[in-house]
C-alpha positions as a Markdown table, in Angstrom:
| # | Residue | x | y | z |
|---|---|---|---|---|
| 1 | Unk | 12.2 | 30.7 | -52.2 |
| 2 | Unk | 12.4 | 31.1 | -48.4 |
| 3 | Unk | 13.5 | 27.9 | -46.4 |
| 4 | Unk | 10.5 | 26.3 | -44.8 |
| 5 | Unk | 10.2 | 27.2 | -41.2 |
| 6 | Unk | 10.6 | 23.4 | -39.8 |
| 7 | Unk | 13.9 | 23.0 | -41.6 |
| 8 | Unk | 15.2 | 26.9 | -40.4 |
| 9 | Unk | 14.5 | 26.0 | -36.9 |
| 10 | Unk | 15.9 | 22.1 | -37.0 |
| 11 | Unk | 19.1 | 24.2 | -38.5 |
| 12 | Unk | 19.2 | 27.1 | -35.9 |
| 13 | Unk | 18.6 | 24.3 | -32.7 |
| 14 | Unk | 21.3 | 22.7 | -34.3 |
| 15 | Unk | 23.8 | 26.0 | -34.3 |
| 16 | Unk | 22.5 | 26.7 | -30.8 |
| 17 | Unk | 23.7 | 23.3 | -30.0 |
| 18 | Unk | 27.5 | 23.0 | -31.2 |
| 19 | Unk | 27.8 | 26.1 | -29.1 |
| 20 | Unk | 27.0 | 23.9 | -26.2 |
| 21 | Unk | 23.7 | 26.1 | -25.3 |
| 22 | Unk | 20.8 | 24.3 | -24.7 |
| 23 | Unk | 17.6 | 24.8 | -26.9 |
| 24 | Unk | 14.2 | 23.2 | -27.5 |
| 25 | Unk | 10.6 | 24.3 | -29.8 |
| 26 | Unk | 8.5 | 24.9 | -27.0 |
| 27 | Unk | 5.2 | 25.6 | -29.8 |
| 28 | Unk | 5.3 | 24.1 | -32.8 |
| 29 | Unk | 3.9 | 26.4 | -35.1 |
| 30 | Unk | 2.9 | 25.9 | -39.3 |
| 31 | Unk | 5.6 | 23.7 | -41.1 |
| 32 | Unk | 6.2 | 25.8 | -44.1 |
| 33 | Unk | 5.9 | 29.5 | -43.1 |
| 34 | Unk | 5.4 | 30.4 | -39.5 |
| 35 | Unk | 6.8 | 32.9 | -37.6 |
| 36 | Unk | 9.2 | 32.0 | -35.5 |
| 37 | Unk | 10.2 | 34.1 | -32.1 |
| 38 | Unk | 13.0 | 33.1 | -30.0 |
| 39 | Unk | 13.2 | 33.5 | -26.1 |
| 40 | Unk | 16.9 | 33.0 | -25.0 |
| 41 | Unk | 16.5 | 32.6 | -20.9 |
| 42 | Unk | 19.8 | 33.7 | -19.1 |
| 43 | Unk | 18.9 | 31.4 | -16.0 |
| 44 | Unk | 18.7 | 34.1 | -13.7 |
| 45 | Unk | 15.1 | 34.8 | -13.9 |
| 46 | Unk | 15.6 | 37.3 | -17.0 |
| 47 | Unk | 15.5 | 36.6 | -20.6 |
| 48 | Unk | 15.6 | 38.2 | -24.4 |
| 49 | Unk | 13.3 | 37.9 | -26.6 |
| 50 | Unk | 13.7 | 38.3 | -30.1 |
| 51 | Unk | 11.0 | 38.7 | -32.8 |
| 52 | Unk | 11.1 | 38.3 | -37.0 |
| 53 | Unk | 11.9 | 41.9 | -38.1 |
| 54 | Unk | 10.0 | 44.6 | -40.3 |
| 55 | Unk | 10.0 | 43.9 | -43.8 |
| 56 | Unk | 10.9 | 47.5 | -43.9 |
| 57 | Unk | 14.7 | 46.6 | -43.0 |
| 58 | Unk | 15.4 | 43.5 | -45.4 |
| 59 | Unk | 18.0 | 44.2 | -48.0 |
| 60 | Unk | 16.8 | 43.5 | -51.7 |
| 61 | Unk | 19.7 | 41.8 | -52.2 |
| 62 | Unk | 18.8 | 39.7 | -49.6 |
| 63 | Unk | 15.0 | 39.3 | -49.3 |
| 64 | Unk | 15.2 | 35.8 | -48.2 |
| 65 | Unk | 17.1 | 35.6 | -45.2 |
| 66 | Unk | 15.2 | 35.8 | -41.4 |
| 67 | Unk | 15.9 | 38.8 | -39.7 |
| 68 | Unk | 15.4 | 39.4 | -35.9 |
| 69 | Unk | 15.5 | 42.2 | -33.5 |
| 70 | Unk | 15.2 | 42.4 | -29.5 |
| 71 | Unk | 12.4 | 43.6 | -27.9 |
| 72 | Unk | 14.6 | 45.3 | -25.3 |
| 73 | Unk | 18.3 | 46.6 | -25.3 |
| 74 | Unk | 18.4 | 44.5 | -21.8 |
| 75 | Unk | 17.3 | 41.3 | -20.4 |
| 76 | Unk | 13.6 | 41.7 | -19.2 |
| 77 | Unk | 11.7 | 39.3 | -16.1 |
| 78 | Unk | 10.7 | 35.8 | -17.7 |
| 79 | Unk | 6.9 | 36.9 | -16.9 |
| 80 | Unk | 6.7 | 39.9 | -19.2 |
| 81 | Unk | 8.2 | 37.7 | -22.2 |
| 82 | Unk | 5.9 | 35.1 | -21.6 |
| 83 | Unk | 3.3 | 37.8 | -21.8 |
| 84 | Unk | 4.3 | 38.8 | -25.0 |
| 85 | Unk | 4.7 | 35.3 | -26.4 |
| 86 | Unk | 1.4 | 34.2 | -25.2 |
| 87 | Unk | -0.4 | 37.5 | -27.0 |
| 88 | Unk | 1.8 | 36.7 | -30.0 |
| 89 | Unk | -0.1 | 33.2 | -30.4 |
| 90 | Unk | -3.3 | 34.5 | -29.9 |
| 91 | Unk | -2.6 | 36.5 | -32.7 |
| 92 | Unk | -1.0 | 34.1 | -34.8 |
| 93 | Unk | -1.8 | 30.4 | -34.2 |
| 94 | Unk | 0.9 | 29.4 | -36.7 |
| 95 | Unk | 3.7 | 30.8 | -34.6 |
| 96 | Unk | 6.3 | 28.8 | -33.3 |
| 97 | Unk | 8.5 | 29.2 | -29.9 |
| 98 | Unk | 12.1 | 28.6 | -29.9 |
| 99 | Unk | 13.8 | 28.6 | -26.3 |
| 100 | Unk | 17.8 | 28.3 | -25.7 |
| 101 | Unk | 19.4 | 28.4 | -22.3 |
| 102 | Unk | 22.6 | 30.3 | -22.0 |
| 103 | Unk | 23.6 | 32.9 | -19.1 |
| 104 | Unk | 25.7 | 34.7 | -21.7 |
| 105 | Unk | 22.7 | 35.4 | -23.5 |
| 106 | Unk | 23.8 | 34.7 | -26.8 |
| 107 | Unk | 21.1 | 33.9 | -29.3 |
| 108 | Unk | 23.3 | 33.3 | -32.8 |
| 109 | Unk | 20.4 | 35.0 | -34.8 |
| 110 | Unk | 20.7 | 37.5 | -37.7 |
| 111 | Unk | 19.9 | 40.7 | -36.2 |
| 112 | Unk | 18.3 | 43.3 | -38.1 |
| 113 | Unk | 20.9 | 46.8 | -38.4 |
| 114 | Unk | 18.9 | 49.5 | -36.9 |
């Protein structure tokens, strides 16, 4: 059984935080199951964004787990992923938002292997 969605994002805030990087849920999406997306802003007007990954690339060993992967290779402009984020939740009301702050841009997310 999958970790409800509240408790994975109470645990990754919490990971974000004893690495001294600020982060907050912007959207609170459904408690048990909702997709989560993670913006992580580098303060310089850029950010990452990182969505759930394909079901495609889950190991069967390890069906459970919550995989992400970029949307870019780089930073892109703040406006273009809070395009994407706002077409996300008009597609799925459930989703939730997850921003950190950190000009490193490191995110502490399980990334898919592509």
């Amino acid at each position: 059984m999958r970790l409800k969605t509240s408790i994975w994002v109470a645990a990754y805030l919490r990971r974000c935080q004893t690495a001294g990087v600020f982060g907050a849920v912007r959207r609170r999406g459904a408690e048990e199951a909702g997709t989560v997306f993670v913006k992580v802003a580098t303060m310089d007007g850029s950010a990452m964004l990182y969505v759930p990954a394909p079901q495609t690339v889950y190991d069967e060993s390890r069906p459970l787990e919550r995989l992400f992967t970029p949307v870019s290779a780089a930073p892109i402009p703040e406006p273009s992923v809070e395009e994407r984020l706002a077409k996300e939740v008009r597609f799925d009301p459930d989703a939730w938002i997850v921003e950190t702050e950190d000009k490193e841009g490191r995110h502490f997310l399980d990334l898919a292997k592509a």
